[in-house]
C-alpha positions as CSV (number, residue, x, y, z in Angstrom):
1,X,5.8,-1.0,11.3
2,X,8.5,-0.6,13.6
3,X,8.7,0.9,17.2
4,X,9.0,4.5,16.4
5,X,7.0,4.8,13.8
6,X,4.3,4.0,16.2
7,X,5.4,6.3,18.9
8,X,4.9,9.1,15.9
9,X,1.3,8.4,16.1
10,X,1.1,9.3,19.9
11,X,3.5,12.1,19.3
12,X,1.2,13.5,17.1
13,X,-2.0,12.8,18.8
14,X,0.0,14.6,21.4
15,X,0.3,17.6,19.4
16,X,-3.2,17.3,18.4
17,X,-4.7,16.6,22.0
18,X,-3.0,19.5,23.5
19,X,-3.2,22.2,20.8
20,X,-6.4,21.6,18.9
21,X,-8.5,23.7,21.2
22,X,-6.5,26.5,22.3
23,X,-6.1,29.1,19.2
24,X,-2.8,28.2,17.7
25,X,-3.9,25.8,15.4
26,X,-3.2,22.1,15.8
27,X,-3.4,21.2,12.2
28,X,0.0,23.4,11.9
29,X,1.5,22.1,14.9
30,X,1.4,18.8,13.3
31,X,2.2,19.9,10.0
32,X,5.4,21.4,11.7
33,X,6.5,18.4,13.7
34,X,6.4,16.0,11.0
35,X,7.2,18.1,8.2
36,X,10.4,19.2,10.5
37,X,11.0,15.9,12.4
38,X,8.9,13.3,11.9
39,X,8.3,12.8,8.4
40,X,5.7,10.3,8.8
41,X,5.1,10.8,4.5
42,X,7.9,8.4,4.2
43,X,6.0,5.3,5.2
44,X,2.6,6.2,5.1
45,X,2.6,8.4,2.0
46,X,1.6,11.9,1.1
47,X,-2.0,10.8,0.9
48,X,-2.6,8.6,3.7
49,X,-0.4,11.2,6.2
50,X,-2.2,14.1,5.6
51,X,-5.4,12.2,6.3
52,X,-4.0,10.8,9.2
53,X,-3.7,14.3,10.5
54,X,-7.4,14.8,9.8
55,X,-8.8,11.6,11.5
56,X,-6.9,11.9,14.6
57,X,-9.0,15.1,15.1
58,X,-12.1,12.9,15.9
59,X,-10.0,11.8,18.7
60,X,-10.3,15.3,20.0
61,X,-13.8,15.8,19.0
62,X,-15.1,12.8,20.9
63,X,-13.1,14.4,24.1
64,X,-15.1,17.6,23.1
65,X,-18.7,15.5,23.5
66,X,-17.0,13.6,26.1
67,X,-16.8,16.5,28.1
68,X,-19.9,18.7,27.0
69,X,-22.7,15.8,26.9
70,X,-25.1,17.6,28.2
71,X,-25.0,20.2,25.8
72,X,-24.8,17.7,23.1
73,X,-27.9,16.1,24.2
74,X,-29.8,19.1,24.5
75,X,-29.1,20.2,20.7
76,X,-31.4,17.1,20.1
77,X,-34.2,17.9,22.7
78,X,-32.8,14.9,25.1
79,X,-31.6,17.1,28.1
80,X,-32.9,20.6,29.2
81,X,-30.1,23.3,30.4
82,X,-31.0,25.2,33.6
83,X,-32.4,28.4,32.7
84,X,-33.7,27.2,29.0
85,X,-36.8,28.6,27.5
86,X,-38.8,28.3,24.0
87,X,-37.5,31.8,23.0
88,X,-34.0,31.6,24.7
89,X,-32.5,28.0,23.8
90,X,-29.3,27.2,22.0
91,X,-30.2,24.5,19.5
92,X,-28.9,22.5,16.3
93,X,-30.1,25.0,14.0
94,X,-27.8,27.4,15.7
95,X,-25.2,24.9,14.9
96,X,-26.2,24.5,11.5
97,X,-26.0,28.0,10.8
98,X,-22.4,28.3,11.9
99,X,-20.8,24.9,10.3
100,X,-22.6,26.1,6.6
101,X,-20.2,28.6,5.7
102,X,-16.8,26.5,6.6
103,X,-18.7,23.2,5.2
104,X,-19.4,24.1,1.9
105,X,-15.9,26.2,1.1
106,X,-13.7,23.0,2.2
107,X,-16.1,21.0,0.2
108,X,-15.2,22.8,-2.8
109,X,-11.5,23.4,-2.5
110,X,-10.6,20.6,-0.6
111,X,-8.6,19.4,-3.1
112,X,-6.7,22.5,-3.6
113,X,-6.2,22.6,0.2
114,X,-5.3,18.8,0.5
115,X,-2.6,19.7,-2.5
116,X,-0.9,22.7,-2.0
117,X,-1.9,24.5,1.8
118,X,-0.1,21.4,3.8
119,X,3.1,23.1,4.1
120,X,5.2,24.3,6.9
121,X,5.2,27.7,4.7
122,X,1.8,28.3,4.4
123,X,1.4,27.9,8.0
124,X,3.9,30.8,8.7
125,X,1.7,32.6,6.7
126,X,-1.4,31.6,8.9
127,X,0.2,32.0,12.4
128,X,1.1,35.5,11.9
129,X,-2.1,36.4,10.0
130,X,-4.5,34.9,12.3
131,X,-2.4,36.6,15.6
132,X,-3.3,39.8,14.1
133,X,-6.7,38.9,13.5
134,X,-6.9,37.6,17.4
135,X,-4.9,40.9,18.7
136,X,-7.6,42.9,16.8
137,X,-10.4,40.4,18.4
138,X,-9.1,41.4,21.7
139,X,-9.0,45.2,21.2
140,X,-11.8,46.0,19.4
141,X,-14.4,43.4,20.2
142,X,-17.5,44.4,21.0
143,X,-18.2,44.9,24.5
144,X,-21.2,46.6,25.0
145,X,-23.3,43.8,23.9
146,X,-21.4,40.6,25.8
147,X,-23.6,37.3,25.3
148,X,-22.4,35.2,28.7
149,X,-24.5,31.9,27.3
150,X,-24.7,29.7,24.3
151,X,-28.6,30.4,24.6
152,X,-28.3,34.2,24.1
153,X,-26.9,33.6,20.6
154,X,-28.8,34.9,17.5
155,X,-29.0,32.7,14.3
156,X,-27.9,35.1,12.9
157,X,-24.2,35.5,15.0
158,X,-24.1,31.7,14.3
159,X,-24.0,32.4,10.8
160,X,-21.6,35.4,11.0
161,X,-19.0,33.3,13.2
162,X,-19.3,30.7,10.5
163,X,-18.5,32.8,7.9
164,X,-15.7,34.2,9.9
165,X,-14.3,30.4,10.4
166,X,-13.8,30.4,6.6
167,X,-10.6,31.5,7.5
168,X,-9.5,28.9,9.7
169,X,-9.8,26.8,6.0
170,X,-6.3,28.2,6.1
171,X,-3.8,25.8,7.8
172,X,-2.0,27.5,10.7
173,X,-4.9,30.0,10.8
174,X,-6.9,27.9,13.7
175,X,-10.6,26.9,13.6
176,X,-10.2,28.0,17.4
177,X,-8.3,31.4,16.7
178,X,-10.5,31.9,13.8
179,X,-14.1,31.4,15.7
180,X,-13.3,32.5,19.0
181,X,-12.0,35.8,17.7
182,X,-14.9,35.8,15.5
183,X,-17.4,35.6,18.7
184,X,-15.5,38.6,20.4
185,X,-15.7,40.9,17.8
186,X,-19.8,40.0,18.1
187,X,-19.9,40.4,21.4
188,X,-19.6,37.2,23.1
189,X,-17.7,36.7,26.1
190,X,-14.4,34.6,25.5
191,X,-15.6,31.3,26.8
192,X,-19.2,31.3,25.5
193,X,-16.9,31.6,21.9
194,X,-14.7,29.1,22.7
195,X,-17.8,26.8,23.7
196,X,-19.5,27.4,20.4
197,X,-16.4,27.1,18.8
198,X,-15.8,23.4,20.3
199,X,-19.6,22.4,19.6
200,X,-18.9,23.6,15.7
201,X,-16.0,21.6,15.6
202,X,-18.1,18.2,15.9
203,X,-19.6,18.3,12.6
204,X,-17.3,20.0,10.6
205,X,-14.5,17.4,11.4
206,X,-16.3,14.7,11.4
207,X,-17.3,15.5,8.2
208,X,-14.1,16.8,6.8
209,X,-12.6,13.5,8.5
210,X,-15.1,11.3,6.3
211,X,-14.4,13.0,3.2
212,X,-10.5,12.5,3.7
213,X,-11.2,8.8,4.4
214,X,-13.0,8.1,1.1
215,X,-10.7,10.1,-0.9
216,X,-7.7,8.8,0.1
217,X,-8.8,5.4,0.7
218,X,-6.6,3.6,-2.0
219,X,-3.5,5.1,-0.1
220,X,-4.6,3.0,3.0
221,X,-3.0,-0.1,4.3
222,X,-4.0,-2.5,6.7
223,X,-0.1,-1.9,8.3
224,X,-1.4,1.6,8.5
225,X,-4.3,0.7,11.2
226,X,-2.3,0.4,14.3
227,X,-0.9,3.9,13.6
228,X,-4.1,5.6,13.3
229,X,-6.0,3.9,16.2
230,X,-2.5,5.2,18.2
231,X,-2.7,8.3,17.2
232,X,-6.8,8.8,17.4
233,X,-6.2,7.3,20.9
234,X,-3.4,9.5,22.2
235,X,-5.2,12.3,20.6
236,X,-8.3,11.8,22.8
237,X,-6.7,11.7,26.1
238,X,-4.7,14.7,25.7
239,X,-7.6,17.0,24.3
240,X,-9.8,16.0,27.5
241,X,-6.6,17.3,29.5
242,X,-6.3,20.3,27.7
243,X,-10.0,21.3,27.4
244,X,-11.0,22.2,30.7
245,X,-7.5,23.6,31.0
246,X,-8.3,25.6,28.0
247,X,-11.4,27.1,29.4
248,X,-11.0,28.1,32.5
249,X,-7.5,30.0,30.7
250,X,-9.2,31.7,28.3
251,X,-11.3,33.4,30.5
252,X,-8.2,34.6,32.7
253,X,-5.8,35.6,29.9
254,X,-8.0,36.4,26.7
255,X,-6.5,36.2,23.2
256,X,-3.4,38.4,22.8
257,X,-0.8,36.0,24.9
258,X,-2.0,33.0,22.2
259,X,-1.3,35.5,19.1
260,X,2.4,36.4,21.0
261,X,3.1,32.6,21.2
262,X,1.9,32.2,17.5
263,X,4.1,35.3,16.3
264,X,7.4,34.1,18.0
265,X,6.8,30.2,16.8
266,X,6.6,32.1,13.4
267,X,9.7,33.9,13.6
268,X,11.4,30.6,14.9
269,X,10.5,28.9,11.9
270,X,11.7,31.9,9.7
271,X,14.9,31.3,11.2
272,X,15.7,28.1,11.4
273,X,14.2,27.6,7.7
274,X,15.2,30.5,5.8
275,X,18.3,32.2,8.0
């Protein structure tokens, strides 16, 4: 494998580091770059590069418990938050409730997804739908009832969000855009969505990462390892740069200038691909 064909791997891991929590969707981002630029098919195949964009994702998912070990632990009864109680306690069934929804779906159509949603057209399609979705997040959420804490969520919100993450099943829709939204509209505070949102996101793509792996494993090469341990690599250091970034941000500038930026990237593509 030659030079630059490894620097793709960090490019992308770049791509994936830096976008996968805010809510623009990184699985379009990269989709875009090498579907545009890159073209990293070419040498690894259709198979084996769309899983590579799936595996990387662990990279940002081990920043993710990296960064929130403590509330990791205390999903499993191994650390106690501050402020904790038997009747007020954010816990793995809370998780559970919210990954269901998402887990089964991409189960099911996960070939139809692998086969004909990894295209620089459908993400179009998701950017501009899921910035409307956000925009409406933003306007209409509900405030009255704003849940400041992951232990003031209901099962039953848990569920609700992971039925609204469904969407996100959508490439260029966002898991992020999709689930943070989702908690706004329910009345939870941006970063208490985006928190839940990044807990959710352990399960689901470690999960969605093994599946990929055993499906595609024929299409992989021992040549092929140094490019995904890049990749996975790169992809972890930029995500623990961007996530604390990312939520202190949120907080400050809420949903709308994310679904702008999605819109115009949109539009960009439009032109360059179809004008």
């Amino acid at each position: 494998m030659e030079f630059f064909d490894l620097m793709k791997a960090i490019i992308l891991g770049f791509v994936e580091g830096m976008t996968e929590f805010a809510p623009v969707s990184s699985t379009g981002h990269m989709i875009i770059v090498d579907d545009l630029w890159l073209n990293t098919k070419e040498f690894l195949g259709s198979g084996s590069a769309n899983t590579f964009k799936i595996v990387i994702q662990l990279g940002s998912i081990l920043a993710v418990v990296f960064v929130m070990w403590k509330r990791m632990l205390s999903l499993v009864g191994l650390y106690k938050i501050k402020g904790q109680t038997a009747s007020r306690k954010f816990n793995l069934g809370h998780v559970i409730a919210g990954i269901i929804p998402a887990g089964v779906l991409g189960v099911l159509f996960e070939d139809f997804i692998d086969e004909n949603l990894f295209s620089t057209n459908t993400v179009i399609i998701g950017l501009i739908i899921g910035a409307i979705w956000m925009i409406i997040a933003d306007r209409f959420g509900e405030r009255k009832t704003m849940i400041t804490s992951l232990d003031d969520i209901s099962y039953g919100k848990a569920f609700k969000i992971g039925l609204i993450q469904c969407l996100s099943l959508w490439p260029g829709f966002s898991r992020s855009g999709a689930t943070i939204s989702g908690g706004v509209m329910l009345g939870l505070d941006h970063k208490t969505a985006a928190d839940f949102t990044f807990i959710m996101a352990v399960p689901i793509m470690a999960g969605a990462s093994g599946l990929s792996l055993i499906k595609n494993w024929s299409d992989l090469e021992p040549s092929h390892t140094g490019f995904y341990i890049l990749g996975f690599i790169s992809a972890f250091v930029f995500a623990l740069i961007a996530i604390k970034f990312f939520l202190r941000l949120i907080s400050k500038v809420k949903l709308v200038p994310f679904a702008i930026y999605r819109i115009v990237l949109a539009v960009v593509l439009i032109v360059v691909l179809y004008l």
